[in-house]
Structure formats: C-alpha cells, structure tokens
N, C-alpha and C positions, 0 to 999 in steps of 0.2 A: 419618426419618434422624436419628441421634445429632449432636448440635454440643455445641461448645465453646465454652464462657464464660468471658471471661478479666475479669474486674474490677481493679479499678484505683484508689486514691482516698487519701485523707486521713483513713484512721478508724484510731485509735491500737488494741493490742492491749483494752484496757477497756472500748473502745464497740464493739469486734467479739463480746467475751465478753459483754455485756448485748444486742447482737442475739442472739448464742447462745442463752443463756437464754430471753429474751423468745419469738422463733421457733420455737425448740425443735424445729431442724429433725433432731435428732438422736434425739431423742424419739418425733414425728410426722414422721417421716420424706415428707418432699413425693415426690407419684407423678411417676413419672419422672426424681430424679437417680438418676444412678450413681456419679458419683466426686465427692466436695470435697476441695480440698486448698490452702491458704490460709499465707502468709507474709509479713512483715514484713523492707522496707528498713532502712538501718540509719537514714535520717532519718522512720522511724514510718510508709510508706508502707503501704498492704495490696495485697497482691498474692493473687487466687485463680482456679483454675482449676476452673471444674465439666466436668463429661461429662452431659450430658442426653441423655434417650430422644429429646425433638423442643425444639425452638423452643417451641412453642406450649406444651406444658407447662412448661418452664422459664419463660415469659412468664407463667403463670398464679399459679405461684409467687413470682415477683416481684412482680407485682400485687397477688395477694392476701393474701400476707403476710410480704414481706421490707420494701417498700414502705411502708408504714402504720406499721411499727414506726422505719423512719428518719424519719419523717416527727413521731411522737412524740418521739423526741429532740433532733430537729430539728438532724439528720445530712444532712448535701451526700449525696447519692448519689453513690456510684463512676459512673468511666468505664467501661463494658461493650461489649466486642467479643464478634461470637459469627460463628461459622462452623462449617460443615458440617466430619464429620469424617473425614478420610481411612482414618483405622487406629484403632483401640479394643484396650488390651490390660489387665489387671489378673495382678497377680504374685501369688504366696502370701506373699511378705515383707511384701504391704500391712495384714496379719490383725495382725502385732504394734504397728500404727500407730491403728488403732481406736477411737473411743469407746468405753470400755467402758461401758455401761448403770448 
C-alpha cells in the first residue's frame, strides 16, 4: 500500500541542495518513490511530502542512502511521519514542475 511521508526539520535550503546532489535521487531515481515535493518556512524550516509505492521501500531508502549522507554532514535528521494513503492522484500541470535531467 502507497504511504505518505511528511518530514520536517531544521535543514536550510543549501544543505537540502548538497543532499540533492550528494543522493542524487533525481538522477538514480530510488525504487519505489512517486511523488517529492519539498518547501521552506519563512524561519528556514523544511517541509516535504513523498508518496511511496510501500513503507518498506521508502525505509530502504532512507537507510541506505538518504541516512549516511546526513550523517556525513552531520545534519540532525528531520521529523518523519508516514501514513497509509487514502487517495493518490498526479495532474499534468505537475510535468512543468520537473527536474529536468
């Protein structure tokens, strides 16, 4: 069953972009997300929501390498809540928001 990941934490937009890079989950796209979508309070807070295929693959991903890489910078991990997910829907307005390669 697909769940939702909602993080939470203290990482300014520079150390979200140097996990970006570092992880490169845009690149090596991790099995199992569907959606990232990631924002900033106005006192620097991060705010992100994924959509996972399960728990267990987003857990694997984390583990194995979103994890390791805050652990080199020696970055507090976020707060993560995750729950099962009622409704899943993706628009075609979301194609102009994209990484592009």
């Amino acid at each position: 069953m697909p769940v939702l990941a909602i993080f939470t934490g203290a990482i300014s937009k520079e150390q979200y972009d140097t996990l970006r890079r570092e992880v490169n989950w845009e690149g090596n796209i991790p099995k199992g997300v569907m959606v990232h979508a990631v924002g900033f309070d106005p006192a620097g807070g991060i705010h992100v929501a994924d959509v996972w295929e399960s728990a267990e693959l987003l857990n694997e991903f984390v583990g194995s390498r979103l994890m390791p890489t805050f652990q080199k910078h020696g970055l507090q991990p976020p707060n993560v809540e995750v729950y099962p997910t009622h409704n899943v829907n993706s628009y075609s307005g979301i194609d102009a928001y994209k990484v592009k390669g």
